[in-house]
C-alpha positions in Angstrom: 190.6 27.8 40.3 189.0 25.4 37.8 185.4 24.9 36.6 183.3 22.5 34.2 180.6 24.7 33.1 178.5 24.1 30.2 176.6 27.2 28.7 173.2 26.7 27.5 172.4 27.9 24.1 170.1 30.9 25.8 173.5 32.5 25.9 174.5 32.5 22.2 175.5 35.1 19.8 176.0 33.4 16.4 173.7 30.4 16.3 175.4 27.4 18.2 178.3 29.7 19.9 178.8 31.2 22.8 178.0 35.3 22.8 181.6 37.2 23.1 180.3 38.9 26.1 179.4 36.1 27.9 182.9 34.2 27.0 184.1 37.7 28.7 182.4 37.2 32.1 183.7 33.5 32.7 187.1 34.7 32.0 186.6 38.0 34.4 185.0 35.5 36.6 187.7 33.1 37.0 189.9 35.4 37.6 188.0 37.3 40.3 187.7 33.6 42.0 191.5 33.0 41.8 192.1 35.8 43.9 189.0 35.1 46.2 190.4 31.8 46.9 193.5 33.9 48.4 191.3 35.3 50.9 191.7 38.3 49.2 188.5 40.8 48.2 189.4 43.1 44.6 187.6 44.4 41.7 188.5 44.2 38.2 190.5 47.6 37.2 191.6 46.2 33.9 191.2 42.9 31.8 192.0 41.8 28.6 190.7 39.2 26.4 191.8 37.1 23.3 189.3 35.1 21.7 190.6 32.3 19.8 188.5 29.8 18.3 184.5 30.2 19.0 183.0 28.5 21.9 180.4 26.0 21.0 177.3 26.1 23.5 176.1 22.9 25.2 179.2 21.6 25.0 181.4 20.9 28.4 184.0 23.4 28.8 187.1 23.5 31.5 187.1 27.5 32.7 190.8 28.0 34.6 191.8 31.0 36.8 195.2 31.3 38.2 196.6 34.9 40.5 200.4 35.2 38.7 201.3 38.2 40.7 201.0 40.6 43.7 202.0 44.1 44.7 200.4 45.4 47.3 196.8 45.8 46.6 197.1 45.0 42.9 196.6 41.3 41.9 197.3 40.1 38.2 195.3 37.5 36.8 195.2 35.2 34.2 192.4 32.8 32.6 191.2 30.5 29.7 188.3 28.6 28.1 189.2 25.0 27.0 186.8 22.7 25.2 187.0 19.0 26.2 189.6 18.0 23.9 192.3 20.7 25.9 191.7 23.0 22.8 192.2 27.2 24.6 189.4 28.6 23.2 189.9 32.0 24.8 192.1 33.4 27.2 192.1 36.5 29.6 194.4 38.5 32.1 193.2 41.1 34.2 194.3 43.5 36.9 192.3 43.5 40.3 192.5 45.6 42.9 191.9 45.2 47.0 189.2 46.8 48.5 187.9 46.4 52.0 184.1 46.6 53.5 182.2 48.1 55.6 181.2 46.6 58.6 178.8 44.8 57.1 180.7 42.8 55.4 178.9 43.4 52.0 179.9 47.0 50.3 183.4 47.3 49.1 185.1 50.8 50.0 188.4 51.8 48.5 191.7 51.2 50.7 193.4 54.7 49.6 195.1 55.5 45.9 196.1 52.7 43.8 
């Protein structure tokens, strides 16, 4: 999964850069697509982050989520932030796990233990 966003400076912390939390829910984000995009439907269980360098706002980033692994219901994740020079600016893996929904189609419901 890839995306150009470029985050307006409503969204900073530290004048100029990105707020940590936001820089969180790209990555969590990405990730959650990767695995969307294999038809699959999980929530985040577990996700780590490593911010590296600070993300300058207004500025176009390259947001990339990749699905590294699968066992059973549990889906591994991985995803970065890269300025436009290829520079990682922070990187996240996470642990998501399948859950189906109701017949609506619209309210996940746990699929036994996991």
């Amino acid at each position: 999964m890839v995306c150009l966003p470029q985050v307006p400076d409503s969204y900073e912390g530290p004048p100029g850069y990105v707020h940590g939390g936001i820089i969180a829910t790209l990555l969590d984000e990405a990730m959650s697509k990767a695995v969307r995009s294999h038809g699959l439907v999980a929530m985040t269980r577990h996700m780590e982050v490593d911010y590296r360098r600070p993300v300058k706002s207004g500025t176009p980033l390259r947001l990339e989520g990749s699905l590294t692994n699968s066992q059973g219901r549990k889906h591994w994740t991985e995803a970065r932030i890269l300025d436009a020079a290829g520079v990682t600016l922070a990187t996240g893996k996470g642990l998501f796990v399948e859950v189906a929904t109701n017949q609506g189609g619209t309210t996940p419901t746990p699929v036994g233990r996991g």
